[in-house]
C-alpha atoms as a printed R data frame, in Angstrom:
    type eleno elety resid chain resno       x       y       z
1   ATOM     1    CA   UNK     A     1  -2.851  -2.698 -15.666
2   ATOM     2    CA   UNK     A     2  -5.802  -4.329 -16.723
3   ATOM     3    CA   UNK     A     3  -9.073  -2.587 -16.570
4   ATOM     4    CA   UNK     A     4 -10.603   1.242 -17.194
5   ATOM     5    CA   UNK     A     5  -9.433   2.563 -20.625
6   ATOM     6    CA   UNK     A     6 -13.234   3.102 -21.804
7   ATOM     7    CA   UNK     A     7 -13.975   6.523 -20.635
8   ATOM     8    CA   UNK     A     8 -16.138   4.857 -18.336
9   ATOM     9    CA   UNK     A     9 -17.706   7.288 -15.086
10  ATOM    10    CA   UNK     A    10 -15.874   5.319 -11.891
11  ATOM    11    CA   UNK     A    11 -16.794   6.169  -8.616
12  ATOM    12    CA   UNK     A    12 -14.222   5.666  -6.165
13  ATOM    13    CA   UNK     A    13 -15.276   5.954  -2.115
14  ATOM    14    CA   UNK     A    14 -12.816   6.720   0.315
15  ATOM    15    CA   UNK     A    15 -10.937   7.984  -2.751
16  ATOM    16    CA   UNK     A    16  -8.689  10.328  -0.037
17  ATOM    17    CA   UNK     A    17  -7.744   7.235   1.111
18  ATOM    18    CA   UNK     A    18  -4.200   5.372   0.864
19  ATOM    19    CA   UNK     A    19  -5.609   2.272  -1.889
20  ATOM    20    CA   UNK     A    20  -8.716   4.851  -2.991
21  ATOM    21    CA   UNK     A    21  -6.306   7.106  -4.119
22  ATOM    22    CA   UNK     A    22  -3.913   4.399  -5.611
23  ATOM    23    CA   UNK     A    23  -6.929   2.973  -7.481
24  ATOM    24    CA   UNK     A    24  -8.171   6.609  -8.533
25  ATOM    25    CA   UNK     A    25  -4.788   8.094  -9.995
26  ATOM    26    CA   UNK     A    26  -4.578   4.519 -12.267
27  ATOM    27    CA   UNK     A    27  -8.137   5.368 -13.349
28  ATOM    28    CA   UNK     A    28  -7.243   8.797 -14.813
29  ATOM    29    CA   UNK     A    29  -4.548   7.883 -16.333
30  ATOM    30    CA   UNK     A    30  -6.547   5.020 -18.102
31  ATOM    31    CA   UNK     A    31  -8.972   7.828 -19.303
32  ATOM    32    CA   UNK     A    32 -12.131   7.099 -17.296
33  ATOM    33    CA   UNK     A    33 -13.888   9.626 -15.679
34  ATOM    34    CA   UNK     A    34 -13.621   9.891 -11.672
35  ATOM    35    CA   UNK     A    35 -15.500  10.757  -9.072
36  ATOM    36    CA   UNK     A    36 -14.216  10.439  -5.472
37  ATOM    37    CA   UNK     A    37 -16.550  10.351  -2.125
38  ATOM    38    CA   UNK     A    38 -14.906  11.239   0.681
39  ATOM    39    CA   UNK     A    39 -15.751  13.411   4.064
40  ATOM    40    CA   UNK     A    40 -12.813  15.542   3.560
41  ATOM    41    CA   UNK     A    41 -11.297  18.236   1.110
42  ATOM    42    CA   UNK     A    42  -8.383  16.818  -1.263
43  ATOM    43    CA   UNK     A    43  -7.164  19.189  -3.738
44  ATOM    44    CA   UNK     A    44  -3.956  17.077  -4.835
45  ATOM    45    CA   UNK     A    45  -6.773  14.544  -6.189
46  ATOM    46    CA   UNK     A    46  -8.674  17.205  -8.101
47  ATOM    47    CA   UNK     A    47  -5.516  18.516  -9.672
48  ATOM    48    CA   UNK     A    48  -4.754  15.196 -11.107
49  ATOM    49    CA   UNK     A    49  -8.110  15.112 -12.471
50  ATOM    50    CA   UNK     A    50 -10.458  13.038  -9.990
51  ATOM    51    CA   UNK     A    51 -14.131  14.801  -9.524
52  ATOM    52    CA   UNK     A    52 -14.053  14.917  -5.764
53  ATOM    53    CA   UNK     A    53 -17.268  15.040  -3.901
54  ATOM    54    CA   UNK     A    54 -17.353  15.634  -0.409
55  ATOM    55    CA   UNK     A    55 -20.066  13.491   1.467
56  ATOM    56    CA   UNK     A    56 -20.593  10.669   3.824
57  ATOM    57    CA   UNK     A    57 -21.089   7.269   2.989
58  ATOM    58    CA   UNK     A    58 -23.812   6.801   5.849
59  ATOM    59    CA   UNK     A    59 -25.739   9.836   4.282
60  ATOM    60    CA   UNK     A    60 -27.962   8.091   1.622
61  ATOM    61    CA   UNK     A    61 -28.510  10.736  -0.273
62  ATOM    62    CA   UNK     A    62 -24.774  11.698  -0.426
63  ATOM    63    CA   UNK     A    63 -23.930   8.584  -1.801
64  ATOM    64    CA   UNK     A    64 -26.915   8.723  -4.744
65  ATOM    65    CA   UNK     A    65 -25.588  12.009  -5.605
66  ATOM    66    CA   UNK     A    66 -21.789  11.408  -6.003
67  ATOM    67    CA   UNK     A    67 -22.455   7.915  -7.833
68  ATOM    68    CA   UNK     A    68 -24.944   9.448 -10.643
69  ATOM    69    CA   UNK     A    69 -24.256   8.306 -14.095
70  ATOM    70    CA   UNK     A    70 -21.467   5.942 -12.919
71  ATOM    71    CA   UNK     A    71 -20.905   2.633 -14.673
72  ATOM    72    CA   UNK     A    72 -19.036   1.112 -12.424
73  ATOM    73    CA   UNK     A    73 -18.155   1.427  -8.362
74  ATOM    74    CA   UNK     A    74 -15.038   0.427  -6.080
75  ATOM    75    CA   UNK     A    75 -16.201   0.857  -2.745
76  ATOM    76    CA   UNK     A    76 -13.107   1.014  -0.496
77  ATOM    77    CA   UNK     A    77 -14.099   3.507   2.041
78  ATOM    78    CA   UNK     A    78 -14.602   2.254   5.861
79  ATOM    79    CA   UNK     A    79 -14.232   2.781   9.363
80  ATOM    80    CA   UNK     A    80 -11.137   0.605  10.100
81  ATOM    81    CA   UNK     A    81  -8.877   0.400  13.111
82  ATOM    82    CA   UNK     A    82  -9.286  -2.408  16.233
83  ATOM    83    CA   UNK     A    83 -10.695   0.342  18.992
84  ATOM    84    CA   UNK     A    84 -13.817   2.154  18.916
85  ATOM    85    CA   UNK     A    85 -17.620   2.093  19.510
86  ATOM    86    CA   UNK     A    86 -19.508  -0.564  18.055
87  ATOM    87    CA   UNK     A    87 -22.353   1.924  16.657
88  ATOM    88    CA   UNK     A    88 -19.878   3.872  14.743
89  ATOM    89    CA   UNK     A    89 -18.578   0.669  12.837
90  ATOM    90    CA   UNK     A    90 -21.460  -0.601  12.124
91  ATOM    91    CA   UNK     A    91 -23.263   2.789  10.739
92  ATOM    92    CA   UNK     A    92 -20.004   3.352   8.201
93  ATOM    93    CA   UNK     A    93 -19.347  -0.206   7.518
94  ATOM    94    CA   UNK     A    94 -22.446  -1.908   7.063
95  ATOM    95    CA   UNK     A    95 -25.209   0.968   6.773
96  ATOM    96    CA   UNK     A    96 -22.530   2.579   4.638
97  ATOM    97    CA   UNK     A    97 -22.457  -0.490   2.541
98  ATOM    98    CA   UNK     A    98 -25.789  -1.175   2.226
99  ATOM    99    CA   UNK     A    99 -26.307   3.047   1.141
100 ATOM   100    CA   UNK     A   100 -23.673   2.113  -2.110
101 ATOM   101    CA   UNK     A   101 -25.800  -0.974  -2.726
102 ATOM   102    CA   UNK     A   102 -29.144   0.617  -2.646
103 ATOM   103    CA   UNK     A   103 -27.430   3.584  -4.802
104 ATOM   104    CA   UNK     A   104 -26.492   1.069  -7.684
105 ATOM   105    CA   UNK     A   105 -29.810  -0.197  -7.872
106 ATOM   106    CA   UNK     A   106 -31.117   3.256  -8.124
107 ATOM   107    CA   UNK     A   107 -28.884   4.797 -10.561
108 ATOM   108    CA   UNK     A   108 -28.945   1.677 -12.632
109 ATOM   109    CA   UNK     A   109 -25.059   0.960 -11.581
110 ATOM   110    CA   UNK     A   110 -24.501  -2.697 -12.571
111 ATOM   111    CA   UNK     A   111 -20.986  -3.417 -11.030
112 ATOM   112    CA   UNK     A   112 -19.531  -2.863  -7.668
113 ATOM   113    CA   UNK     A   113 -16.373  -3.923  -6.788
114 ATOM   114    CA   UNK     A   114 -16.113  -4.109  -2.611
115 ATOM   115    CA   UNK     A   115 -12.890  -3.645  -0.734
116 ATOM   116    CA   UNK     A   116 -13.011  -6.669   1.986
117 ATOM   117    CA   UNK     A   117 -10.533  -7.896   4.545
118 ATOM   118    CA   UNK     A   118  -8.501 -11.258   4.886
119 ATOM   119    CA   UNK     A   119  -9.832 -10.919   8.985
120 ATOM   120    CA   UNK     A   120 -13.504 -11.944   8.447
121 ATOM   121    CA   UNK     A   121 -12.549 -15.505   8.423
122 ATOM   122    CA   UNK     A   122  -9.891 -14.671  11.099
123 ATOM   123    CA   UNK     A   123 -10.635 -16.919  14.443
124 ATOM   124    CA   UNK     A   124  -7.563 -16.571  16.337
125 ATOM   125    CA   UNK     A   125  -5.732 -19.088  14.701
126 ATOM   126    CA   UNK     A   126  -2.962 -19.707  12.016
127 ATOM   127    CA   UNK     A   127  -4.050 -19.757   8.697
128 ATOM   128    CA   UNK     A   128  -1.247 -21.763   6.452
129 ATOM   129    CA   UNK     A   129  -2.656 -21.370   2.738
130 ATOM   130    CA   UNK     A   130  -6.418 -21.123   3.473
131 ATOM   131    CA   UNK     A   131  -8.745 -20.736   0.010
132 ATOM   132    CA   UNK     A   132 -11.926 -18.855   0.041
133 ATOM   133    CA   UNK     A   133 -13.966 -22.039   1.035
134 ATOM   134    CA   UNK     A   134 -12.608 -21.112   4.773
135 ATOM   135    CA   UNK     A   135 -15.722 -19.839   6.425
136 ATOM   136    CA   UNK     A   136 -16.615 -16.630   8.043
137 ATOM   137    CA   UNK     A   137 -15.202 -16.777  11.377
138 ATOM   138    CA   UNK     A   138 -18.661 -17.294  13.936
139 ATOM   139    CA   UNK     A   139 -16.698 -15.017  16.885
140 ATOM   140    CA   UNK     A   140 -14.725 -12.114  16.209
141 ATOM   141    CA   UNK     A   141 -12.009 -10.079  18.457
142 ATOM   142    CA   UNK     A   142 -13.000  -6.725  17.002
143 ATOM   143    CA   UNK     A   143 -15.775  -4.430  15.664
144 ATOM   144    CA   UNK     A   144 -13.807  -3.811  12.210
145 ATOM   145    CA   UNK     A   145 -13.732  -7.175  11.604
146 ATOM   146    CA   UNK     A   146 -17.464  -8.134  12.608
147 ATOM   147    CA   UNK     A   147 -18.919  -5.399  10.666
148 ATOM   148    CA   UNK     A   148 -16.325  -5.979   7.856
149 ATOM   149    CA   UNK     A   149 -17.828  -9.583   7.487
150 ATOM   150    CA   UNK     A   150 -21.588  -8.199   7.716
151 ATOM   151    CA   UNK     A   151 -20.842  -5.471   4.313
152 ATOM   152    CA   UNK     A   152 -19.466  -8.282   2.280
153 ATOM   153    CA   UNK     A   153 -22.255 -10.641   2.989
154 ATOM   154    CA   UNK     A   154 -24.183  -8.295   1.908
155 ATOM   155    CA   UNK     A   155 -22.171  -7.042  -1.130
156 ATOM   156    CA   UNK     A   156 -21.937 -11.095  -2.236
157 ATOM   157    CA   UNK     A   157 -26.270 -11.718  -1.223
158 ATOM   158    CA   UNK     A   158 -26.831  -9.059  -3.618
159 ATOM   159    CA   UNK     A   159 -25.124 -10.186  -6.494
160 ATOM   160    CA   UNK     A   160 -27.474 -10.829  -9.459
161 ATOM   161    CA   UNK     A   161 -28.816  -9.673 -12.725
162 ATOM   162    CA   UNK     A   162 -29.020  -5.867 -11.989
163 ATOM   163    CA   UNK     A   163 -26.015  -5.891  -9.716
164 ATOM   164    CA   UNK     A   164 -22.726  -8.124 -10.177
165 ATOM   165    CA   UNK     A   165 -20.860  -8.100  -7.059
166 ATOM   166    CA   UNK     A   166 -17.211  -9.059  -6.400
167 ATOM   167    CA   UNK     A   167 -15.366  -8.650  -2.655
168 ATOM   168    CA   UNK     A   168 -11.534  -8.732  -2.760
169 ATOM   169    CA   UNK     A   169  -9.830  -9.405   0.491
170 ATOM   170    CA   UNK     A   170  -6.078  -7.566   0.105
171 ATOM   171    CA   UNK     A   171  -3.991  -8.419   3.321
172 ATOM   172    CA   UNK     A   172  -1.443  -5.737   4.931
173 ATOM   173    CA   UNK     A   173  -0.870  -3.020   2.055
174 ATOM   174    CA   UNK     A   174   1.803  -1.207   1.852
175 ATOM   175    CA   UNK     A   175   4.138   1.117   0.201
176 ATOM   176    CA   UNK     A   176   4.584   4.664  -0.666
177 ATOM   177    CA   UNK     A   177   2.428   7.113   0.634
178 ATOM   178    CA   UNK     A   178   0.916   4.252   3.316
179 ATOM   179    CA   UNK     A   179  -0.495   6.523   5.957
180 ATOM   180    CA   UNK     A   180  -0.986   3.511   8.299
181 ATOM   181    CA   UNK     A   181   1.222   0.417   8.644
182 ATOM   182    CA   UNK     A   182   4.522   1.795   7.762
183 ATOM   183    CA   UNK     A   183   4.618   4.930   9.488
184 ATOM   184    CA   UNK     A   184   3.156   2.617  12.379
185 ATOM   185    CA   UNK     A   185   6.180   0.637  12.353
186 ATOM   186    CA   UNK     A   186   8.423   2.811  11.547
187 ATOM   187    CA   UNK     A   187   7.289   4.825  14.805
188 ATOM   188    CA   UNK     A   188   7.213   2.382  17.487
189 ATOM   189    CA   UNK     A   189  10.805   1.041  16.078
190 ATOM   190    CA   UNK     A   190  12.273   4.445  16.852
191 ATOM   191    CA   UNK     A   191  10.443   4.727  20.043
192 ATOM   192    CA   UNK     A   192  11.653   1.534  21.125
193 ATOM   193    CA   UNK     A   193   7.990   0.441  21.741
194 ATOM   194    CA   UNK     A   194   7.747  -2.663  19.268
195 ATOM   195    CA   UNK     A   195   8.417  -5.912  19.655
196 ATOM   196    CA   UNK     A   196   7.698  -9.508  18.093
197 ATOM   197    CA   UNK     A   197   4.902 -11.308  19.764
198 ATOM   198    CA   UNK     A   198   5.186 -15.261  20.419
199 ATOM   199    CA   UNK     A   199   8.230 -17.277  20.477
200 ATOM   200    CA   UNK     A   200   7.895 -18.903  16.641
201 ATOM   201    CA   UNK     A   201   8.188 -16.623  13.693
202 ATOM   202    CA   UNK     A   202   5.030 -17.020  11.815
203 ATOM   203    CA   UNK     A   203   4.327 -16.821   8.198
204 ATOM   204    CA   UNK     A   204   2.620 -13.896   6.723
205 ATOM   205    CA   UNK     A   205   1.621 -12.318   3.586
206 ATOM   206    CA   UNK     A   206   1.439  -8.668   2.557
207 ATOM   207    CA   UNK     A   207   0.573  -6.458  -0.408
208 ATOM   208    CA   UNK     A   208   2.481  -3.718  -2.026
209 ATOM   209    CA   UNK     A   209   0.161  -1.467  -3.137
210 ATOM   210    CA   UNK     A   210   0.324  -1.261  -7.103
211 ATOM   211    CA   UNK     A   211  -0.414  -4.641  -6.736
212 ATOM   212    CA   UNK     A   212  -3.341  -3.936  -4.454
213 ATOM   213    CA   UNK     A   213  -4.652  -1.785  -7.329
214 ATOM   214    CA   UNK     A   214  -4.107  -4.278  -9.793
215 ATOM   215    CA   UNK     A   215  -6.691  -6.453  -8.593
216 ATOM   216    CA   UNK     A   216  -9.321  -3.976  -8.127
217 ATOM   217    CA   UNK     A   217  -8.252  -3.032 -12.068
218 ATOM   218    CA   UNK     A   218  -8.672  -6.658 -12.838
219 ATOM   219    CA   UNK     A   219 -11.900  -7.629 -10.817
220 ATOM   220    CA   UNK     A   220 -13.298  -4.759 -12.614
221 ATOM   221    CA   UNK     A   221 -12.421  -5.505 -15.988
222 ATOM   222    CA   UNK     A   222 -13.577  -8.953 -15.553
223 ATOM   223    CA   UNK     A   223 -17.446  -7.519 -14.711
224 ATOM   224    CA   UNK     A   224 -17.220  -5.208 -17.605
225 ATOM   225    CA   UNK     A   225 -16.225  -7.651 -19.995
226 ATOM   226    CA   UNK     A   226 -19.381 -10.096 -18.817
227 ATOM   227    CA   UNK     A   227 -16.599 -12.437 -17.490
228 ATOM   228    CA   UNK     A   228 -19.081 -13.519 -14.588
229 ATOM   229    CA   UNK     A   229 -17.341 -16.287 -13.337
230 ATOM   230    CA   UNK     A   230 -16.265 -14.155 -10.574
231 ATOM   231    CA   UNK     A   231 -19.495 -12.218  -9.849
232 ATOM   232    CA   UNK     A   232 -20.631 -13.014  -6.136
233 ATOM   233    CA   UNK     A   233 -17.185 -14.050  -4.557
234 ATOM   234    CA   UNK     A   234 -14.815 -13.330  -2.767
235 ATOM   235    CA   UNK     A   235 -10.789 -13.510  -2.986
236 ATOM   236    CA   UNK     A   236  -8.035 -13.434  -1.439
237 ATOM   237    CA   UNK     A   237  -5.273 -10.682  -2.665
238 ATOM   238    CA   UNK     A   238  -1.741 -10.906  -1.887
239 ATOM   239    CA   UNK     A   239   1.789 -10.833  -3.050
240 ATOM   240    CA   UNK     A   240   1.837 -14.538  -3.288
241 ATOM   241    CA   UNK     A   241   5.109 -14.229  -1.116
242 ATOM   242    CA   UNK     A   242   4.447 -15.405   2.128
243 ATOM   243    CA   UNK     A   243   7.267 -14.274   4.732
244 ATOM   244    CA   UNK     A   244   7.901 -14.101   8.301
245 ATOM   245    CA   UNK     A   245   6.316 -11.541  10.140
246 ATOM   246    CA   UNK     A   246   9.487 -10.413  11.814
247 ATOM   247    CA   UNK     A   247  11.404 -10.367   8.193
248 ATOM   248    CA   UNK     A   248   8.384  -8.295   7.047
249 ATOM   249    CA   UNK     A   249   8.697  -5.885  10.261
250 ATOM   250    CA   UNK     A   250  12.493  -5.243   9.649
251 ATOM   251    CA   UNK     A   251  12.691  -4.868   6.008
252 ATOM   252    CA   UNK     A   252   9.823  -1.576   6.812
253 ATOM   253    CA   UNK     A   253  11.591  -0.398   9.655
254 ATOM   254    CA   UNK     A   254  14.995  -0.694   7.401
255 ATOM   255    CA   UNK     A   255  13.591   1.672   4.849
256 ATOM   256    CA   UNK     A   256  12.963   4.152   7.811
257 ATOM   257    CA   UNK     A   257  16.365   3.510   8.900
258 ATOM   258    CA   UNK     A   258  15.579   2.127  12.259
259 ATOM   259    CA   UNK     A   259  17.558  -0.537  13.799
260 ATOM   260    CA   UNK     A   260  15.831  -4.219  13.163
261 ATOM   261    CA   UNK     A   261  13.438  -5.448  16.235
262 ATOM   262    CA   UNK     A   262  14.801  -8.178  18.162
263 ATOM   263    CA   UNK     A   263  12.253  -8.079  21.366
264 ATOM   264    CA   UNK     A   264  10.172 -10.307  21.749
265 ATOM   265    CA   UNK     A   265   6.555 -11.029  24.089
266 ATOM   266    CA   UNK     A   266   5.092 -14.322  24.926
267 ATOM   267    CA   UNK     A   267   1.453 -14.582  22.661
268 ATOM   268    CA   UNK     A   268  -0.731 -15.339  25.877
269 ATOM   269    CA   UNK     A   269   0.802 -12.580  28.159
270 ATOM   270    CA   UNK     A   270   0.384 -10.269  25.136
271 ATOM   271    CA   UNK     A   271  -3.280 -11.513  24.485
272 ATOM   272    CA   UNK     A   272  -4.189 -11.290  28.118
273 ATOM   273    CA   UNK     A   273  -2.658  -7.359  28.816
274 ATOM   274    CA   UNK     A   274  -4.706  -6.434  25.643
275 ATOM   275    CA   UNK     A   275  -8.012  -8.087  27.134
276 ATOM   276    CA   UNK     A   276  -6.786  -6.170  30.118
277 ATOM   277    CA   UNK     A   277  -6.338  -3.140  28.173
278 ATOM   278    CA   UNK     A   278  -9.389  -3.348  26.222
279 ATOM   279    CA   UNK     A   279 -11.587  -3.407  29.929
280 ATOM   280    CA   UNK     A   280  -9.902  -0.320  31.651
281 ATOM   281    CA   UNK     A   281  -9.799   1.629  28.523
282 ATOM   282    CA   UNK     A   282 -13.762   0.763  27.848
283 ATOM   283    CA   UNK     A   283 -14.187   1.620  32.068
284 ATOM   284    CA   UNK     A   284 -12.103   4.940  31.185
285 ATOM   285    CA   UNK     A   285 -13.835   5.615  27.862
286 ATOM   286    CA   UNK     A   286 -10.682   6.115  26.796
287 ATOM   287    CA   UNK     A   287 -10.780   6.945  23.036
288 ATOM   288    CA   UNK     A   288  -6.781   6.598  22.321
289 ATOM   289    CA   UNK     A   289  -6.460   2.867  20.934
290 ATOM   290    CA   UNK     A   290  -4.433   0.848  23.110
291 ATOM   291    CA   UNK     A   291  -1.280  -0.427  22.383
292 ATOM   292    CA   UNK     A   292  -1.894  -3.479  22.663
293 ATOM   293    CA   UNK     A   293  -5.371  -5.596  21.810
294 ATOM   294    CA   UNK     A   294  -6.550  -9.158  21.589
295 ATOM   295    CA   UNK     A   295  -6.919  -8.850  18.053
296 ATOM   296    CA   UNK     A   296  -3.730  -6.819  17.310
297 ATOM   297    CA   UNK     A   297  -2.039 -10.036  19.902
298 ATOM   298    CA   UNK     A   298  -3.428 -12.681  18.017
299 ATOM   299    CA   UNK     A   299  -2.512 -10.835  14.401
300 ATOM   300    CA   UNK     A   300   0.988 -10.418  15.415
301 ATOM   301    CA   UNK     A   301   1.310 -14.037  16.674
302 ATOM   302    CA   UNK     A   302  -0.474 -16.510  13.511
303 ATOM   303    CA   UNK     A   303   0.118 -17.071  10.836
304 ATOM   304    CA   UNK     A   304  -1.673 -15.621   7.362
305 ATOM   305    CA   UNK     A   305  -0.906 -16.696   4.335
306 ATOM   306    CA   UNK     A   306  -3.180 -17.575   1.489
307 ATOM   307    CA   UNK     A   307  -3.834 -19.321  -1.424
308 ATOM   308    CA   UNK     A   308  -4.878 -17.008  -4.445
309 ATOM   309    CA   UNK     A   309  -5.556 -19.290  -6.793
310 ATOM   310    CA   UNK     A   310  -8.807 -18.815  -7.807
311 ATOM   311    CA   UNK     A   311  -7.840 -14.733  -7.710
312 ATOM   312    CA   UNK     A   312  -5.040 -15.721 -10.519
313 ATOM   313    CA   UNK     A   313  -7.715 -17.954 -12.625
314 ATOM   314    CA   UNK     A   314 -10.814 -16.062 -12.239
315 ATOM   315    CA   UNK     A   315  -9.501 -12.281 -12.204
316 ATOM   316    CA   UNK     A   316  -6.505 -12.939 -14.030
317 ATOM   317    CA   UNK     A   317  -4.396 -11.497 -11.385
318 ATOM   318    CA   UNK     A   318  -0.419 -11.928 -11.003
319 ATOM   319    CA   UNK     A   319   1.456  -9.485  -8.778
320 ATOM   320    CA   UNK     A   320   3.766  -7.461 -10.480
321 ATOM   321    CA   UNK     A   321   5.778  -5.772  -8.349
322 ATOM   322    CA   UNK     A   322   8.029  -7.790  -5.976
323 ATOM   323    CA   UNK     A   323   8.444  -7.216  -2.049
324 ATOM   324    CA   UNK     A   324  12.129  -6.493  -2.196
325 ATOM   325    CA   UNK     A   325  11.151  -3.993  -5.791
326 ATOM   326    CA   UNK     A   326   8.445  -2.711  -3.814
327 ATOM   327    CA   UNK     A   327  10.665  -2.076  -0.325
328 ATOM   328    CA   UNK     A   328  13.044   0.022  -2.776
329 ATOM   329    CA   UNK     A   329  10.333   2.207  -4.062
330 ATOM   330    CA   UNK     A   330   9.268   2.207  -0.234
331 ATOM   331    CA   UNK     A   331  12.747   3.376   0.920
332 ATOM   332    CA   UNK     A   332  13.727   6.035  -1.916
333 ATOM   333    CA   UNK     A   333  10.049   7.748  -0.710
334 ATOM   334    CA   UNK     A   334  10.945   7.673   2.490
335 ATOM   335    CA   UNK     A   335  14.553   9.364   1.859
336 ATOM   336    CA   UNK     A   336  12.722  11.771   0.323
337 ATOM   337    CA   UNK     A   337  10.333  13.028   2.925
């Protein structure tokens, strides 16, 4: 993988994390030095080698500490999800953000690699091969995705001679040790509880998650080796294998060995009992995510597949591992469990 190799000090937020601790583990065994921020205790991390400090991204002086004498940062950690207060988003996603930024200038940090999403363009509609001239979307179905678009503005505005900025947007990772989508699946398929949402399969792509880590390696390496070309943008990250969402949803719930979904929901009765949802649960102050949301509706029913182009010319970036290699690494871990 491209990237690292220097003995350069990295520091890695969220580093706990599913992709944190993907991005970490390649780090160390690149020889750079690590240093994770996370809220919680991880000893497996430590024991491969990764400084781990325990702090909070919204704590200022938290994040100042953990990122002294670092060269480089790959902010990944945030609040994500499609249910929950609007304050508590914002404070770790954008006031979390803006801490890491405000840290680089005051350590004298000059790169900062920002872990985006594919869903702050998102309006609700399909997206068949959109580029990164698709613009922010102006109404969003979510607080992860509102304050998701607010930290990489702000990543990409600061972008300049002291700091070069770059915002990656990896869509639906996966693979071993996932501790979100595919045990997700995987869950509701044995409980009978999931089911395909619209009447057309839809195109979508996904990310398996050495690839994921890949990119980071490579947007990285591109800052480090003055390659500025890419320094206040954003990309797109995917497989470059755009399937069907229901293909994608069986293949995961065949490496759990759960019988393939075949259910199916109409998109605007789906839509409408997750607006419904989304009111008696806010009434209730219900806490528990619903199972169904507008967002999660309108996800599950458009398409999302993107062109990477400019990710493959300006970051030098070309997935390695297949879906079908990467669903028999995903399968063989699961066995295993």
């Amino acid at each position: 993988m491209a990237g690292g190799g220097n003995g350069m000090k990295v520091l890695v937020t969220g580093a706990g994390g599913f992709l944190g601790a993907a991005i970490s583990r390649q780090l160390i065994k690149q020889g750079d030095d690590v240093v994770g921020l996370a809220r919680g205790t991880y000893h497996e991390m430590e024991a491969l080698g990764v400084s781990m400090f325990q702090g909070d991204i919204t704590n200022i002086q938290d994040v100042k500490q953990a990122s002294f004498g670092c060269d480089i940062v790959f902010h990944v950690a945030a609040k994500a999800g499609v249910w929950g207060k609007y304050n508590d988003y914002y404070k770790t996603n954008v006031t979390g953000t803006q801490n890491i930024i405000d840290a680089c200038y005051e350590n004298g940090i000059n790169h900062l690699v920002y872990t985006s999403t594919p869903s702050v363009v998102f309006t609700g509609e399909d997206e068949n091969g959109i580029d990164e001239s698709t613009p922010y979307a102006k109404k969003h179905l979510c607080h992860y995705t509102n304050t998701k678009a607010m930290a990489e503005k702000l990543v990409l505005s600061h972008n300049g001679d002291k700091l070069k900025t770059v915002a990656l947007r990896p869509h639906l990772i996966w693979g071993p040790g996932d501790n979100h989508l595919v045990p997700r699946i995987i869950a509701r398929g044995k409980a009978g509880k999931i089911k395909l949402i619209g009447s057309v399969d839809k195109l979508v792509d996904c990310l398996y998650i050495d690839n994921a880590v890949l990119a980071h390696l490579a947007a990285a390496n591109c800052l480090k080796q003055g390659h500025y070309s890419c320094a206040g943008k954003a990309y797109f990250i995917s497989n470059d294998e755009p399937l069907l969402m229901k293909s994608l949803i069986n293949k995961i719930l065949k490496c759990g060995q759960v019988a393939p979904v075949t259910k199916r929901v109409n998109g605007a009765v789906a839509f409408g009992v997750g607006g419904m949802l989304e009111m008696l649960y806010g009434l209730l102050r219900i806490k528990q995510e619903p199972i169904m949301t507008r967002f999660v509706a309108k996800q599950l029913s458009c398409s999302h597949w993107f062109d990477i182009s400019n990710a493959k010319n300006d970051l030098g970036y070309t997935p390695y591992v297949s879906i079908d290699e990467g669903m028999v690494k995903l399968e063989a871990c699961l066995k295993d469990m």
